[in-house]
Each structure stands twice: as structure tokens, then as C-alpha cells.
N, C-alpha and C positions, 0 to 999 in steps of 0.2 A: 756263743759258739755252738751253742745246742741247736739251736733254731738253723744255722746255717750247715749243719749236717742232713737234720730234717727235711732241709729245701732243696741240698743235692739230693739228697733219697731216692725222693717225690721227680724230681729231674732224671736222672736214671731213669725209673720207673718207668716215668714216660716213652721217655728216649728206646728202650728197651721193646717196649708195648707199642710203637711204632714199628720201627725195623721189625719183626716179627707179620705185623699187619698187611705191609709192603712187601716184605718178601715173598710173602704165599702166592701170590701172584703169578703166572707161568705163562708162556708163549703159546700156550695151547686152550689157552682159558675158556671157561663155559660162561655161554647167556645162559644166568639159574632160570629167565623167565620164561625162555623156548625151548632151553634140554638143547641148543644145536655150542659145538665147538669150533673153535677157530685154527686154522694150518696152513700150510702151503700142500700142492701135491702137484708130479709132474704125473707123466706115462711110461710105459713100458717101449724100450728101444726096438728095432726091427729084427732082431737078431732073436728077441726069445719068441718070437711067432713060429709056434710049433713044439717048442720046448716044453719040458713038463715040471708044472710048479710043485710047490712043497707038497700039497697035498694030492699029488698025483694023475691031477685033470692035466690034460693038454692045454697050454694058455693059446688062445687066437683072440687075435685084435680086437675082432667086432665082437665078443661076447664084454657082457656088461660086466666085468669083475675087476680086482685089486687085492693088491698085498698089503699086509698090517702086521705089526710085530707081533701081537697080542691076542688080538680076536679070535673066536673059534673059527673056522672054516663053515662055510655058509652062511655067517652073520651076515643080516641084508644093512647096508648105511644109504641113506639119500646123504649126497652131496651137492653142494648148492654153489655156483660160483657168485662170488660176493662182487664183481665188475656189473657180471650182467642177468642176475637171478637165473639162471638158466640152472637146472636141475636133471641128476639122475640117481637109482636106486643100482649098486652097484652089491656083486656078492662076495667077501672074503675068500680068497680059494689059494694064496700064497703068503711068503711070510718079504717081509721087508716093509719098508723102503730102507736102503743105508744110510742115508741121511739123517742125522737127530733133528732136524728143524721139520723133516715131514711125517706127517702120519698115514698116508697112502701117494701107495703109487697107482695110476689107473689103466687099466688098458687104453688101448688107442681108441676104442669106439665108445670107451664110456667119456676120455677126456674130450674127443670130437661131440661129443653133444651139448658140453657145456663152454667151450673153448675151440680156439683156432689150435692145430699142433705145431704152429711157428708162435704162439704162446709162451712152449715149454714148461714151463710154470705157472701156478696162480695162486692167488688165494681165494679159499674155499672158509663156506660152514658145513658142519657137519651132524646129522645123527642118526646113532644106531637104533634101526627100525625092531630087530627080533635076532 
């Protein structure tokens, strides 16, 4: 009876130190060996063209910037579209996206440079340059 407590234990154990391994895991998850992360991002609608973002710039379409919940305001990120390598260096200057599945929303001319905007979405790699 000894030995067959010892061998659930040891089972447990496992069992336990699995789930934990597996869990840590997240929809946002980093390549450790490029530093780039992984998201969805759409754009900014037509409507806030002209409007003024959190931190108090005027947002317009063709400037190369995006919203992050987090980031300081001027943080530079390259964003990479993972369909078709196409890249841009985009500046944090609003806060969002509403969404929890995305990590940036982009302006119109930053998502135009790596995507069509009948897109709407994509997925992207990501990293924060400075």
C-alpha cells in the first residue's frame, strides 16, 4: 500500500508540473530567439481622423502611429505582417485597442503599408524598438 501512495505522489507530481508548463503559454507569446511577439491588429476607423488621442497629438491616418494599452507614449515598435513580411516602425501615441485578443490598433497608413484595409485584420509579429 506504501509503494502505491508513492506512485500516485510521483503521478500528481507530474500531472501537476505539467499543467503548470502548459499553462504559461499565452496568445501573445514571444519568439525568445528574435525578441518579436505574436497578435492580431486592425486600424483606426474614419471617424477618429482629426480627433485627438490620449496623449494629446492629433491622430491623422497617414502618420505612422498606434494605440497600446501599456506602452509609454513614443515607444517606436516594428510591426511585421506574418502573411507577407511587409514591415513598418510605428510610434505609440494612444492608448487601446478594446479588444483583449489585440495588442495594437494601427493607423490607416501604417496598416496600408503592410496590408490591404479590406484586410481588416491580420496577424502580425511584433518589437519594441526603444
Amino acid at each position: 500500500m506504501k509503494t502505491f501512495y508513492r506512485i500516485l505522489h510521483y503521478v500528481l507530481k507530474t500531472y501537476i508540473l505539467l499543467i503548470v508548463v502548459f499553462s504559461c503559454g499565452s496568445r501573445n507569446s514571444s519568439n525568445h530567439s528574435s525578441g518579436y511577439r505574436f497578435t492580431t491588429v486592425s486600424y483606426y476607423a474614419d471617424k477618429f481622423d482629426g480627433k485627438k488621442t490620449v496623449s494629446g497629438e492629433t491622430y491623422k491616418h497617414y502618420k505612422m502611429t498606434g494605440a497600446h494599452r501599456s506602452l509609454s507614449f513614443g515607444t517606436r515598435v516594428e510591426i511585421i505582417n506574418i502573411d507577407n513580411g511587409k514591415s513598418v516602425v510605428i510610434t505609440v501615441n494612444d492608448r487601446g485597442p478594446l479588444k483583449p485578443s489585440r495588442e495594437f490598433d494601427l493607423s490607416q497608413g501604417a496598416f496600408k503599408k503592410i496590408a490591404s484595409l479590406n484586410e481588416g485584420i491580420i496577424k502580425i509579429k511584433y518589437k519594441i524598438l526603444k
